[in-house]
N, C-alpha and C positions, 0 to 999 in steps of 0.2 A: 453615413454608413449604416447599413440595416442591423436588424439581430441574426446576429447568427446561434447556434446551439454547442454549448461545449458541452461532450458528453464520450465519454469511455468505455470500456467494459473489458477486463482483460483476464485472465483465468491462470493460474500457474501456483507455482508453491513457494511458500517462506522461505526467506534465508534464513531467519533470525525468529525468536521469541519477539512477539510485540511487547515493545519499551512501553511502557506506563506513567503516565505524570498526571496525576491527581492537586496540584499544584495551583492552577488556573480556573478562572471562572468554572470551569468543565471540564470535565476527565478527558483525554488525549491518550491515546496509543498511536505508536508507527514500527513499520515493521517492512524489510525488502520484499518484494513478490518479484518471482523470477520464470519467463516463460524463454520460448523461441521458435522461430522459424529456421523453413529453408529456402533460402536464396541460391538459386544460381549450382544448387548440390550441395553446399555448405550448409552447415546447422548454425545460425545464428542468435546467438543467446541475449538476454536484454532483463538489466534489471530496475524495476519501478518503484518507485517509494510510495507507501501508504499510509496518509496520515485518517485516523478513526477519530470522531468526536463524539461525547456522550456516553447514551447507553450502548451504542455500537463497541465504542473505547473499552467498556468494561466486558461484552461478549469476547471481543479478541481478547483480551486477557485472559480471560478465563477457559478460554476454547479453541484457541490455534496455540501452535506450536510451531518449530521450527522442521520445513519437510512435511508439513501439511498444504493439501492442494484445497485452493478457493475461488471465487468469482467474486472480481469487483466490479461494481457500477458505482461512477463516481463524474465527478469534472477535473480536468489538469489545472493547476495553479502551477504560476511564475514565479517566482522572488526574486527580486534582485539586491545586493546589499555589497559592498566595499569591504575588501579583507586585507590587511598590508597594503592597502592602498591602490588595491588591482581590484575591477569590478568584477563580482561573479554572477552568476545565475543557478536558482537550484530547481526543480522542478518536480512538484510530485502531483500524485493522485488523491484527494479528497474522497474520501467514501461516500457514498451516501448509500448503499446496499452492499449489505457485505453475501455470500451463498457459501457456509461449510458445504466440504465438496468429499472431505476425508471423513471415510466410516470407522478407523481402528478405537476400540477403546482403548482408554488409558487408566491407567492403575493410581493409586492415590497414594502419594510417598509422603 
């Protein structure tokens, strides 16, 4: 089977504050991004998970928010793992460029 290229890009705004674990070899943030289209006349909504490593991990912490819009460039990752004994699947997006996309400033509380 040849190579092929995983690769993404998708643009939309947070659900959530990016969660933070400092824990692990390397600093981790994830956080939902949520875009959509329209199909067929219908607005079709779609939520993707983002997992950040590193110095990116500690940018989004420090610099998204919940309702702020971004651009990610990244690759999709699979997991598979057994939960009560029924297989699942989770699926997220790996960052590898993150693009702040939101200009508002924010006040320091």
């Amino acid at each position: 089977m040849g190579k092929f290229c995983n690769k993404t890009i998708v643009i939309g705004r947070l659900g959530n504050d990016p969660e933070f674990d400092n824990t692990k070899k390397m600093p981790v943030s994830h956080f939902t991004l949520c875009n959509s289209t329209i199909n067929n006349g219908h607005e079709e909504v779609m939520w993707h998970r983002i997992v950040c490593c590193g110095n990116q991990a500690v940018l989004c912490r420090d610099n998204l928010h919940k309702g702020d819009l971004c651009c990610i460039e990244g690759t999709v990752d699979k997991k598979q793992y057994e939960l009560n004994g029924e297989h699942k699947v989770s699926m997220s997006i790996v960052a590898e460029r993150i693009t702040f996309l939101s200009a508002r400033k924010r006040e320091n509380k």
